[in-house]
OpenMM code with the backbone's topology and positions (N, CA, C; nanometers):
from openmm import Vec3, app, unit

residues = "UNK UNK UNK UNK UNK UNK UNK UNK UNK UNK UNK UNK UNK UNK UNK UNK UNK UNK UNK UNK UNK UNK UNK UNK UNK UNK UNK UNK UNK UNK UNK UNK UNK UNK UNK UNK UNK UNK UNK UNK UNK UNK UNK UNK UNK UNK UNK UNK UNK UNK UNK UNK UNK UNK UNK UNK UNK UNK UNK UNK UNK UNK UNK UNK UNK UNK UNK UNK UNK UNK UNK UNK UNK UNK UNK UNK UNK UNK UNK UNK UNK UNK UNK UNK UNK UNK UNK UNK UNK UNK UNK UNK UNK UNK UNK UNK UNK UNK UNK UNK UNK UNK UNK UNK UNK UNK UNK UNK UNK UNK UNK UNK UNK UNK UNK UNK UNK UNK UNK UNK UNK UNK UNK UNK UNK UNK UNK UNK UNK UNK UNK UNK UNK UNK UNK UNK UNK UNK UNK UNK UNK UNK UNK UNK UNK UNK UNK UNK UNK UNK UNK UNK UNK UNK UNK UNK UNK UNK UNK UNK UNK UNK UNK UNK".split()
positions = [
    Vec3(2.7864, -3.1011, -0.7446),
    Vec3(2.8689, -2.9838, -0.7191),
    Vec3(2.9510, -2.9529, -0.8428),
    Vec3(2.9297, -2.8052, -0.8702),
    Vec3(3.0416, -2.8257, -0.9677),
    Vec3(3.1996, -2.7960, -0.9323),
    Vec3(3.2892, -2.7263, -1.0113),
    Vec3(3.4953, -2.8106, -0.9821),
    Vec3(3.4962, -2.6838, -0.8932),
    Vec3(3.4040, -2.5530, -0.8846),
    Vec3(3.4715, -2.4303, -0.8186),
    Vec3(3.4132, -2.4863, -0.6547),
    Vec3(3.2809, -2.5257, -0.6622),
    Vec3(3.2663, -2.5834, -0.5350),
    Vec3(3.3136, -2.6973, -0.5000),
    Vec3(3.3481, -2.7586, -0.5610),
    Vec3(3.4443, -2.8875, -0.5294),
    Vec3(3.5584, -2.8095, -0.4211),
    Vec3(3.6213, -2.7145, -0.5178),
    Vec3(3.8014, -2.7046, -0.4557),
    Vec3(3.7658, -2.5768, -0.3482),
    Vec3(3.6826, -2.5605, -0.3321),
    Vec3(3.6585, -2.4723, -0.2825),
    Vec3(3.5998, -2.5036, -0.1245),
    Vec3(3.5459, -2.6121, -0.1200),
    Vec3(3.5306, -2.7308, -0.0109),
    Vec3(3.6057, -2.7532, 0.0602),
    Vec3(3.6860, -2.8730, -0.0802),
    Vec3(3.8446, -2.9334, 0.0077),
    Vec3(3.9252, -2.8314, 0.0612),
    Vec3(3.9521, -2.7092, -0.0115),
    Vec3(4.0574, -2.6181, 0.0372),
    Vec3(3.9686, -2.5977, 0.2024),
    Vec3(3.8854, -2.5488, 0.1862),
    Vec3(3.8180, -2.5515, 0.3463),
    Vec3(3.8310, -2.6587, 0.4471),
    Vec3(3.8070, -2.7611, 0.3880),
    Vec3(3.7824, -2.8853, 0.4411),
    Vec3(3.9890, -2.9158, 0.4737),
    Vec3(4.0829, -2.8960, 0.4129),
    Vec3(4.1964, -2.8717, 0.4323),
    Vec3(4.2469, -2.7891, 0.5369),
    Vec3(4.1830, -2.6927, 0.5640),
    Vec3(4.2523, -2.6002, 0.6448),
    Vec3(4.2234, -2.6069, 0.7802),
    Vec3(4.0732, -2.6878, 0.7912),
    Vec3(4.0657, -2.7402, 0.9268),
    Vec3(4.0274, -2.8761, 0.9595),
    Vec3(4.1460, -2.9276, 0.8757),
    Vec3(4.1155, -3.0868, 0.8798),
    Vec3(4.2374, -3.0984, 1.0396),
    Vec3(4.2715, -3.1927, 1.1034),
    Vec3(4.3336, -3.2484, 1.2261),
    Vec3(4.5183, -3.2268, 1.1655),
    Vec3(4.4855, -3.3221, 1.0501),
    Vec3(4.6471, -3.3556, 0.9888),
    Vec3(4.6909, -3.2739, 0.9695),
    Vec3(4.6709, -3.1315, 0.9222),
    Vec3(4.7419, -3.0544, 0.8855),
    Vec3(4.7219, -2.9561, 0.9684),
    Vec3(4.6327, -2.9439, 1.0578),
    Vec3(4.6514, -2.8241, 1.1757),
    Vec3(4.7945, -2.8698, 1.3071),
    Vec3(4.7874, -2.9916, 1.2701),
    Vec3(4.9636, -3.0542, 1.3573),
    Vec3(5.0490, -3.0061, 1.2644),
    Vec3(5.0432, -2.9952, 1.1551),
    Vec3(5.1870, -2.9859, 0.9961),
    Vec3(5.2123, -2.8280, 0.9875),
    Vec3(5.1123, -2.7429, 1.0260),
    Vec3(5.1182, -2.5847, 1.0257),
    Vec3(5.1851, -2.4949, 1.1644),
    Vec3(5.2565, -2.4336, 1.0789),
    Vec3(5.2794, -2.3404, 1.2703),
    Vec3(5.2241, -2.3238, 1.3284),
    Vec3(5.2318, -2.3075, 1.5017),
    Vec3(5.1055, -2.2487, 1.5056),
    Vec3(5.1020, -2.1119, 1.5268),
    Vec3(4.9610, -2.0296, 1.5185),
    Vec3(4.9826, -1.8355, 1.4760),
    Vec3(5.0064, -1.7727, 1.6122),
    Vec3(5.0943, -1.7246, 1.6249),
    Vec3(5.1572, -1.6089, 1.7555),
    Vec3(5.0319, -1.5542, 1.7886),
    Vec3(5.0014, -1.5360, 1.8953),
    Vec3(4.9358, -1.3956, 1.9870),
    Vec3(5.0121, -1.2995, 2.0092),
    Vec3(5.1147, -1.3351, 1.9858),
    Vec3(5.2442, -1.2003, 2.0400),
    Vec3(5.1817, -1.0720, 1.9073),
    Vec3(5.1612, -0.9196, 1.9304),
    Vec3(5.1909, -0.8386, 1.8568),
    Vec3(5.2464, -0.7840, 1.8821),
    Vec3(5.3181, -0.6251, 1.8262),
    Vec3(5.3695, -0.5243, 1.8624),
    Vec3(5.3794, -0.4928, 2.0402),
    Vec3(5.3040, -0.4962, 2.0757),
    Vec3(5.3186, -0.4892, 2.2169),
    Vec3(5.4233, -0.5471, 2.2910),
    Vec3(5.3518, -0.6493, 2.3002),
    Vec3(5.4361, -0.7956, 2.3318),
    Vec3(5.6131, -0.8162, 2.3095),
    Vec3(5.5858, -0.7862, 2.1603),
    Vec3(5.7355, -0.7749, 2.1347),
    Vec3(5.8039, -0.6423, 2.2344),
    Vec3(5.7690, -0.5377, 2.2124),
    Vec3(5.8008, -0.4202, 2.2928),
    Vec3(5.8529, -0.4541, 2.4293),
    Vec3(5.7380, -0.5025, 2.4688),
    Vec3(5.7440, -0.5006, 2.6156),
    Vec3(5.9374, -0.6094, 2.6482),
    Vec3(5.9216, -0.7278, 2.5864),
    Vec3(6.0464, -0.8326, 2.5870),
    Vec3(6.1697, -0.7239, 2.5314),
    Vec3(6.1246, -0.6538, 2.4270),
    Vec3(6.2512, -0.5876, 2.4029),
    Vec3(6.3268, -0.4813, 2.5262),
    Vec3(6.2615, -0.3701, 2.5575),
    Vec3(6.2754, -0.3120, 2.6559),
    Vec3(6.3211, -0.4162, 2.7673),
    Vec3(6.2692, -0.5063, 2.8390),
    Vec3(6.3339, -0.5600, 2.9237),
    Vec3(6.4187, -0.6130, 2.9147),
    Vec3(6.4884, -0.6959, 2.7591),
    Vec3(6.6441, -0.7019, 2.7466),
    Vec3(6.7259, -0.6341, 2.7384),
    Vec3(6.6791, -0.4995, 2.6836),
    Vec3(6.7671, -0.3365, 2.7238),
    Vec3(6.7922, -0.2833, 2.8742),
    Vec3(6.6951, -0.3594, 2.9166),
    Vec3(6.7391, -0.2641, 3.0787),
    Vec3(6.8111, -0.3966, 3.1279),
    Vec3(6.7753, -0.4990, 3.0944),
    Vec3(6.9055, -0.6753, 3.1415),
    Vec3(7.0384, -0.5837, 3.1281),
    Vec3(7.0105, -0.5779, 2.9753),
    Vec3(7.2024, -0.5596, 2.9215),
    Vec3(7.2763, -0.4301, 3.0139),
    Vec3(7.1495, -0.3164, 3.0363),
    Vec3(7.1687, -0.2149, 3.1200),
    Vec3(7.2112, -0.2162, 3.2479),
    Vec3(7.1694, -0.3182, 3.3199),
    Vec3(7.2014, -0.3867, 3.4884),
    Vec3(7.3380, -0.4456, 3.4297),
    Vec3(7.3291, -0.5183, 3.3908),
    Vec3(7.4486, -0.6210, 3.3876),
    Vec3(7.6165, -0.5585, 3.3172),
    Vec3(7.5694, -0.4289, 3.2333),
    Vec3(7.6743, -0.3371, 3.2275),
    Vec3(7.7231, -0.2773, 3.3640),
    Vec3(7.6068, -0.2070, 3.4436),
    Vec3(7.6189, -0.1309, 3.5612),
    Vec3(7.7322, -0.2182, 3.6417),
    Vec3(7.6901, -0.3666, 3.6470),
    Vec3(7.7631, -0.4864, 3.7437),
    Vec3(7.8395, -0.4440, 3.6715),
    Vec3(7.9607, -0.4421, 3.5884),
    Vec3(8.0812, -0.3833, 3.5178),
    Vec3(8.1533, -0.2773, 3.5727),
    Vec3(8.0592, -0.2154, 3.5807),
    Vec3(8.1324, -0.0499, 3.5955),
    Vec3(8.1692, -0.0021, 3.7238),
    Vec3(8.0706, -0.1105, 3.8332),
    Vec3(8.0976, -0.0923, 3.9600),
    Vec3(8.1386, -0.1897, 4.0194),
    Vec3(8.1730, -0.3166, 3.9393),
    Vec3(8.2757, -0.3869, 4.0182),
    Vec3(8.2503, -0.4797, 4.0717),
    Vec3(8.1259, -0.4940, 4.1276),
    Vec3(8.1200, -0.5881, 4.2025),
    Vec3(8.0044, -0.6997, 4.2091),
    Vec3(7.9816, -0.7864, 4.2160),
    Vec3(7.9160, -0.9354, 4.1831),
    Vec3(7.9406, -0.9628, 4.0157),
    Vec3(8.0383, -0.9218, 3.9953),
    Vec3(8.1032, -0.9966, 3.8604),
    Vec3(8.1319, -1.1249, 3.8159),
    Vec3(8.1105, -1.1882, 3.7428),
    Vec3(8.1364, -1.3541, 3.7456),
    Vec3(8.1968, -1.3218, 3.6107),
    Vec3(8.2587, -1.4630, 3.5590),
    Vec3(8.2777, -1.5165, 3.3961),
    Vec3(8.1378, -1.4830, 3.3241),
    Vec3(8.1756, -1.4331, 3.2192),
    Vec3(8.3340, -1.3979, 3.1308),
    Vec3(8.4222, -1.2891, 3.1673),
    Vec3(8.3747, -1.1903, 3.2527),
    Vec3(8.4892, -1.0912, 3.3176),
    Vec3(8.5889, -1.1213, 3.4001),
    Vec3(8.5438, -1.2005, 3.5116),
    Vec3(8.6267, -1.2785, 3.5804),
    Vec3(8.6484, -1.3964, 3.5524),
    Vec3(8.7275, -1.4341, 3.6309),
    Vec3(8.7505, -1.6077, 3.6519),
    Vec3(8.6434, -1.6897, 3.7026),
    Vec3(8.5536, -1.6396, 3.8537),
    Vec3(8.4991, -1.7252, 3.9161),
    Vec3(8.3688, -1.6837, 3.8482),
    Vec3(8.2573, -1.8145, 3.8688),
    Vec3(8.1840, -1.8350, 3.8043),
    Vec3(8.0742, -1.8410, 3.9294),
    Vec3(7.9616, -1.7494, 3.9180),
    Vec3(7.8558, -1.6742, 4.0147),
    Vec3(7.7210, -1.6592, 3.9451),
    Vec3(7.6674, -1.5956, 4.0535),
    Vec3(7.5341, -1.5896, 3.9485),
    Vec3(7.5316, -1.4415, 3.8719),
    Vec3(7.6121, -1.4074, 3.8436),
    Vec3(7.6300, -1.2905, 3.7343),
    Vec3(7.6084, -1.3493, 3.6124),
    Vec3(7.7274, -1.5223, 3.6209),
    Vec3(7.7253, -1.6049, 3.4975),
    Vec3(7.6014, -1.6218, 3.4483),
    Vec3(7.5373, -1.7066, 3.5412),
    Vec3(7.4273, -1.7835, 3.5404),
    Vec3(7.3546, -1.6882, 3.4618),
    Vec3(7.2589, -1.5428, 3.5390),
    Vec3(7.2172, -1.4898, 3.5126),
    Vec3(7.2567, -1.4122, 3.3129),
    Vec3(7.3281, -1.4654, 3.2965),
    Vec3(7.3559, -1.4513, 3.1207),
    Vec3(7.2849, -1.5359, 3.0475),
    Vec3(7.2648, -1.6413, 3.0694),
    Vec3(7.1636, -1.7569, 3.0778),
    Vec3(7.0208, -1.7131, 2.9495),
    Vec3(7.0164, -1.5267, 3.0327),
    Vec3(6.8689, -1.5093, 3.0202),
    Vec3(6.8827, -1.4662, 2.8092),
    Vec3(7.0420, -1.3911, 2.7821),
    Vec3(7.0279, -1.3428, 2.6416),
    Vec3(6.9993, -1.4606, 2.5264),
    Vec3(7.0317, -1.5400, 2.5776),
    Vec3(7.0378, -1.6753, 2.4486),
    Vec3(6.9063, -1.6840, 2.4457),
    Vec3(6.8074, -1.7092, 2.5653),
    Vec3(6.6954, -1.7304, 2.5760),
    Vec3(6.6147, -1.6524, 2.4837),
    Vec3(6.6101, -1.5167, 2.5074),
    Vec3(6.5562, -1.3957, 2.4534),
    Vec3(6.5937, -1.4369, 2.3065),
    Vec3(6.7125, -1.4378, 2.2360),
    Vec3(6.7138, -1.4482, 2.1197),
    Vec3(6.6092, -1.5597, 2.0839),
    Vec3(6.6282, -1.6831, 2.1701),
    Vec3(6.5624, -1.7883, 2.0876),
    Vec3(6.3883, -1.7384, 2.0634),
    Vec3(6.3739, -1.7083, 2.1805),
    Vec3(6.2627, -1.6316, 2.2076),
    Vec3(6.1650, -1.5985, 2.0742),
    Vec3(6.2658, -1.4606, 2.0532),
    Vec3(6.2324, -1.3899, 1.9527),
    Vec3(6.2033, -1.5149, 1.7952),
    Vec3(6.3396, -1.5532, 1.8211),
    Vec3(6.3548, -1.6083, 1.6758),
    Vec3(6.2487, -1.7487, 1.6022),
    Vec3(6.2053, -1.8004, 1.7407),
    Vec3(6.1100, -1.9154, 1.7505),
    Vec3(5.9536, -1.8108, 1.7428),
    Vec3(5.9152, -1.7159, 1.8147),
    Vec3(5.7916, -1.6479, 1.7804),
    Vec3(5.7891, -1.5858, 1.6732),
    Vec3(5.9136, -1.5127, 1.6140),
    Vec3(5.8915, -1.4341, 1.5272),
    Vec3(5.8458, -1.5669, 1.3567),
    Vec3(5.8667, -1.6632, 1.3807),
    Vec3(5.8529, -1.7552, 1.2595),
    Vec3(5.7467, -1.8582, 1.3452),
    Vec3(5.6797, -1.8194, 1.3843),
    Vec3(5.5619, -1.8815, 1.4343),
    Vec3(5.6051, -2.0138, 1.5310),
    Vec3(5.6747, -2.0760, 1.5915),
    Vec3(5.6766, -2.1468, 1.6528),
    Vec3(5.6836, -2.1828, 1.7995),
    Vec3(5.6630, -2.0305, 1.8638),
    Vec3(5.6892, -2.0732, 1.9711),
    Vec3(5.5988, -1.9070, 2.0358),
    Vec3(5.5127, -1.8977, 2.1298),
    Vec3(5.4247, -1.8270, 2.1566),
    Vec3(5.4155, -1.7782, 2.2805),
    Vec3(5.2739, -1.7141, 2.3495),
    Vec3(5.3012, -1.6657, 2.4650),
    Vec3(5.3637, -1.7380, 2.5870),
    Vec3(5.2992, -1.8771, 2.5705),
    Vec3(5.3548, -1.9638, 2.7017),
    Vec3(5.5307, -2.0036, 2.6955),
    Vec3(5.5801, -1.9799, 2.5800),
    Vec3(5.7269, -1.9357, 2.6327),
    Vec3(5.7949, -1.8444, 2.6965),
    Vec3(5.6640, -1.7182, 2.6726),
    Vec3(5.7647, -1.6053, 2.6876),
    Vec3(5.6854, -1.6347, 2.8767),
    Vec3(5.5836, -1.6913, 2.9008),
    Vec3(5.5727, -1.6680, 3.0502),
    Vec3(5.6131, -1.7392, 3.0828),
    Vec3(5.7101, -1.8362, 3.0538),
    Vec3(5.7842, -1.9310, 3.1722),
    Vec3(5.9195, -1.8486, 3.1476),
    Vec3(5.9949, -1.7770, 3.0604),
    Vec3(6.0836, -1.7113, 3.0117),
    Vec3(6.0676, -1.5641, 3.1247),
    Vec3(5.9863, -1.5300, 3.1389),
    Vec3(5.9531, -1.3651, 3.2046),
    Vec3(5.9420, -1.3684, 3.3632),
    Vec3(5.8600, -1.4990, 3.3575),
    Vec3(5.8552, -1.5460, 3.5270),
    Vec3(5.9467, -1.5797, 3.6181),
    Vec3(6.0185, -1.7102, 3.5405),
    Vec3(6.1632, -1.7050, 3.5727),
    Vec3(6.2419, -1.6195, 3.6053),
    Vec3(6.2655, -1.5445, 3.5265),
    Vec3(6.3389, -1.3709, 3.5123),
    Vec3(6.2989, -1.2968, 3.6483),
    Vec3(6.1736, -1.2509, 3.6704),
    Vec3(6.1087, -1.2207, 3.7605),
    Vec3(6.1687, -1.2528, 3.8555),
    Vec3(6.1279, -1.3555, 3.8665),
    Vec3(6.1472, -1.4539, 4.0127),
    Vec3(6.2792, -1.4469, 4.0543),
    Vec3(6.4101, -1.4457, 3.9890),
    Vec3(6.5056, -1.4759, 3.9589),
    Vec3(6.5608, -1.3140, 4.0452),
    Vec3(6.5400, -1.2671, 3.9830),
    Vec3(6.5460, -1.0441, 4.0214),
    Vec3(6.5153, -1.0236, 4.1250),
    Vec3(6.3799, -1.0496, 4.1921),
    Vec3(6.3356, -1.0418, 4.3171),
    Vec3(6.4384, -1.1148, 4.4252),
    Vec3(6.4231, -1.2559, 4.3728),
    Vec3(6.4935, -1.3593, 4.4728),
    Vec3(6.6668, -1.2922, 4.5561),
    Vec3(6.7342, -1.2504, 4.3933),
    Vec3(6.8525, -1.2176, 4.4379),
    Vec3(6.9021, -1.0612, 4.4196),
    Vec3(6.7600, -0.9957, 4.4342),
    Vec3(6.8285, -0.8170, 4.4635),
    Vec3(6.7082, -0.7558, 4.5740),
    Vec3(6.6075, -0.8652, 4.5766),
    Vec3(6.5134, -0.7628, 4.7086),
    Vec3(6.4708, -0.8819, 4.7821),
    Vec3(6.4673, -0.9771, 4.8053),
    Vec3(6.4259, -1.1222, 4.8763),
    Vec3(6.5333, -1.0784, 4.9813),
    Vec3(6.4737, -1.1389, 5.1456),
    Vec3(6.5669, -1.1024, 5.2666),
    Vec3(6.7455, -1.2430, 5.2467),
    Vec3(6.6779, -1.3132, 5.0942),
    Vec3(6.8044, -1.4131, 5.1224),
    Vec3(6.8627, -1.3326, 4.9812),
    Vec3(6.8748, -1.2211, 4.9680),
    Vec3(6.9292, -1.1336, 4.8595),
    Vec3(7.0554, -1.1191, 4.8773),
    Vec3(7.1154, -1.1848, 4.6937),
    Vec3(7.3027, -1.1512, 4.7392),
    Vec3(7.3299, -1.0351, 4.7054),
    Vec3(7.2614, -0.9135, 4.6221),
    Vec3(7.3184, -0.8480, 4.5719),
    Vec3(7.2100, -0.7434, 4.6113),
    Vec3(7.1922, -0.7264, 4.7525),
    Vec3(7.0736, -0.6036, 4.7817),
    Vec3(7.0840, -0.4632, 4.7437),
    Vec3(6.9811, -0.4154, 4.7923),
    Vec3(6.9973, -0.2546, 4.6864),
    Vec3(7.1271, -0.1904, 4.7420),
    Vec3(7.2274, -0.1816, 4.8508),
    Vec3(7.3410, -0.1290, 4.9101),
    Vec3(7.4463, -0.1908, 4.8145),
    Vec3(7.4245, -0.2897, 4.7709),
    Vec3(7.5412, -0.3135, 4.6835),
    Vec3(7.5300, -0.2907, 4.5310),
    Vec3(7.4371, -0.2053, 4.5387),
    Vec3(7.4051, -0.1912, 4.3528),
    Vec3(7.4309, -0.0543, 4.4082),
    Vec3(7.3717, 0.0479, 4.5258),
    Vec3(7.4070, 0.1954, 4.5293),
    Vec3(7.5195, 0.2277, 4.5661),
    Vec3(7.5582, 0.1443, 4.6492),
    Vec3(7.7341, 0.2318, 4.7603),
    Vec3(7.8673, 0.2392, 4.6690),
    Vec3(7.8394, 0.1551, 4.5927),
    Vec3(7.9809, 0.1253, 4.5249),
    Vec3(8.0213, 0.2604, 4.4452),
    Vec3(7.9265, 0.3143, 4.4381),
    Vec3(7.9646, 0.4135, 4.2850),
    Vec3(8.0143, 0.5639, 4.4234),
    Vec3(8.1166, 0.6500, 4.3928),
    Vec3(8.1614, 0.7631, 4.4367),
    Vec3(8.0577, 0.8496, 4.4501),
    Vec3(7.9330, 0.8985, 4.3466),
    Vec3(7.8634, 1.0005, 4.3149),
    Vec3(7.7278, 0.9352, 4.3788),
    Vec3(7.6424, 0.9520, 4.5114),
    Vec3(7.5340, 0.9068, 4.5269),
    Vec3(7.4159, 0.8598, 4.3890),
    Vec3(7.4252, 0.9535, 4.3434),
    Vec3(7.3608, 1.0035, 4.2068),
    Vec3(7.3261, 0.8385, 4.1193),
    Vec3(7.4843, 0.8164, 4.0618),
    Vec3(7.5349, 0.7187, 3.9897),
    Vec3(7.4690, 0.5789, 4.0794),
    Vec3(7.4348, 0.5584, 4.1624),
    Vec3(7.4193, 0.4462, 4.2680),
    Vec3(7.2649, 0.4471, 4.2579),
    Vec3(7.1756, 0.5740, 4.2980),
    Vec3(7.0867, 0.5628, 4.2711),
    Vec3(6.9860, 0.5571, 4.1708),
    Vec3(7.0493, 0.5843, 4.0110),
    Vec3(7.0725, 0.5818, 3.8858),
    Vec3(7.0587, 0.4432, 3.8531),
    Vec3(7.1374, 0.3669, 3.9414),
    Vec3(7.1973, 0.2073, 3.8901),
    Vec3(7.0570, 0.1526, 3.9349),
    Vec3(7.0280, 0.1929, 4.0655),
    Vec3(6.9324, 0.0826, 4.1060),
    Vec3(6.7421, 0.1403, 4.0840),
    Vec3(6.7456, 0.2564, 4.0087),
    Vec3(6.6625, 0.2762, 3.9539),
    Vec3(6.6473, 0.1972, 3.7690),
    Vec3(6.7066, 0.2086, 3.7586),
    Vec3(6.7196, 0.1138, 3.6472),
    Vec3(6.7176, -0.0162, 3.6842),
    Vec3(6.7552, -0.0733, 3.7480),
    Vec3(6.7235, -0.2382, 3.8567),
    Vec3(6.5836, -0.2109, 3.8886),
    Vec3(6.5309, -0.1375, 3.9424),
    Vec3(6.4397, -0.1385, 3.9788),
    Vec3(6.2997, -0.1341, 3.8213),
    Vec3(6.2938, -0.0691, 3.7581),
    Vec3(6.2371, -0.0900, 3.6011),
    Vec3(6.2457, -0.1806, 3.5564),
    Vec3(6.3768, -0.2600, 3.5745),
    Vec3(6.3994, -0.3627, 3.4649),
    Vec3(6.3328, -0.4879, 3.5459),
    Vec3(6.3110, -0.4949, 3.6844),
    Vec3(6.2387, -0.5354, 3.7678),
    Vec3(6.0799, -0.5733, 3.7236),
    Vec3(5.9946, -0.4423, 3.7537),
    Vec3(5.8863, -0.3788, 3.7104),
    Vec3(5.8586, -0.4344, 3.5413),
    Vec3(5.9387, -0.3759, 3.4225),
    Vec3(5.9154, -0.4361, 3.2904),
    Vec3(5.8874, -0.5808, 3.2901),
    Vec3(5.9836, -0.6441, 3.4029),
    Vec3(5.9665, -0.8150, 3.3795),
    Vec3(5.8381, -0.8339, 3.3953),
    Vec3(5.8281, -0.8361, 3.5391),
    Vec3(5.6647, -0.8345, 3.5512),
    Vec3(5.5665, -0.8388, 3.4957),
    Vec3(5.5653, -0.6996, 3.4435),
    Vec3(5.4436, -0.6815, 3.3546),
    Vec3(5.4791, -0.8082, 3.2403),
    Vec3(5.5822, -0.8519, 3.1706),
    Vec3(5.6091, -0.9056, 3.0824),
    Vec3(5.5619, -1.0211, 3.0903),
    Vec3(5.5790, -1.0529, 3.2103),
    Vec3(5.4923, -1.1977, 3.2763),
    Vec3(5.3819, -1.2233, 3.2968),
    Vec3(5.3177, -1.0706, 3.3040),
    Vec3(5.1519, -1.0912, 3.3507),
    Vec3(5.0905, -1.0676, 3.2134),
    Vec3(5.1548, -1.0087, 3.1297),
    Vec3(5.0919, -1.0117, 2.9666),
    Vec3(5.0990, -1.1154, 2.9070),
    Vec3(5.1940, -1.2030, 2.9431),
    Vec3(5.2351, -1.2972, 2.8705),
    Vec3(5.1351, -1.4356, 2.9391),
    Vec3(5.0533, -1.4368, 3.0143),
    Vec3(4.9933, -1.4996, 3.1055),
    Vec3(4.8647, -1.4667, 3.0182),
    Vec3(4.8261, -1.3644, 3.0023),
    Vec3(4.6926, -1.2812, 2.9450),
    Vec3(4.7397, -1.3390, 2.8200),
    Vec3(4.8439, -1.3268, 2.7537),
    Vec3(4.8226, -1.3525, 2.6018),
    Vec3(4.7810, -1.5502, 2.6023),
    Vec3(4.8802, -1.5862, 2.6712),
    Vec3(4.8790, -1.7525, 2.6785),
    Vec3(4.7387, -1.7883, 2.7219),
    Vec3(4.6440, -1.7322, 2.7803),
    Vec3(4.5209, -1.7668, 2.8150),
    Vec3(4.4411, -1.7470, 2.6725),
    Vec3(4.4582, -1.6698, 2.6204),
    Vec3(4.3032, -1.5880, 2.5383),
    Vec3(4.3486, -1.7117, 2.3902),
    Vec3(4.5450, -1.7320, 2.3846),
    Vec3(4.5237, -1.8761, 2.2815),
    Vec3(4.4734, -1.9773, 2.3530),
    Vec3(4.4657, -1.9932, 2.4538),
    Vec3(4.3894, -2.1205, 2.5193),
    Vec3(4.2612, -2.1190, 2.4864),
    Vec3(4.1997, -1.9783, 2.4616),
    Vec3(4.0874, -1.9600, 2.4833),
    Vec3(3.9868, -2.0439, 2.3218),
] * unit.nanometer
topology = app.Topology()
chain = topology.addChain("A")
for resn in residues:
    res = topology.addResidue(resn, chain)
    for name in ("N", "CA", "C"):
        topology.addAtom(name, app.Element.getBySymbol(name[0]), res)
């Protein structure tokens, strides 16, 4: 062989050797989409969880004193950042974002439309004076609902096809 096929080997023979496919990031499935889809659904989070503000009621810390699942449910922004910040530098991929989206999911359903719901759709609409404003609120609950979802079932589709 001569030195161009030599290095030209090893560099091959390097890139899918065992040792160093553990030493390399590994490559996102997430694209443009993907990202989209997570972004939008932390816009309509921050969007609900303002609304809980404005109308008062199932408020927890840091607004109040007592500590509820308003708190808890804050839980989800740190996540999202890490989210981002671990996929966007290759380390962390679809199967985060579907235990991240599912959760979420699950989490939305459980405690705004599940029959053991603390915060059912009457308490996201009645509070506000203007019907309008109430049904406004929980149309936006209701999307940010819907976005998760999908966020979960893409993120399921993406985590499979790297399995694949």
């Amino acid at each position: 062989m001569d030195k161009m096929t030599r290095t030209t080997h090893s560099n091959r023979s390097a890139e899918t050797s065992p040792e160093t496919a553990t030493n390399t990031p590994q490559t996102s499935t997430l694209g443009p989409r993907a990202y989209l889809v997570f972004a939008v659904a932390t816009l309509l989070g921050l969007t609900h969880h303002l609304d809980h503000v404005i109308r008062g009621n199932h408020v927890g810390w840091p607004i109040t004193p007592e500590v509820n699942p308003f708190t808890y449910s804050l839980a989800i922004y740190p996540l999202v950042v890490l989210g981002f910040t671990l996929s966007l530098t290759g380390r962390a991929s679809a199967r985060y974002w579907t235990v991240v989206m599912t959760l979420g999911a699950g989490m939305l359903v459980f405690f705004h439309l599940s029959p053991w719901a603390v915060e059912p759709p009457g308490d996201v609409i009645l509070p506000y004076a203007n019907p309008l404003f109430g049904y406004l609120a929980f149309a936006v609950l209701l999307a940010l609902i819907l976005v998760v979802v999908v966020g979960a079932l893409y993120s399921v589709l993406l985590w499979r096809r790297e399995l694949a």
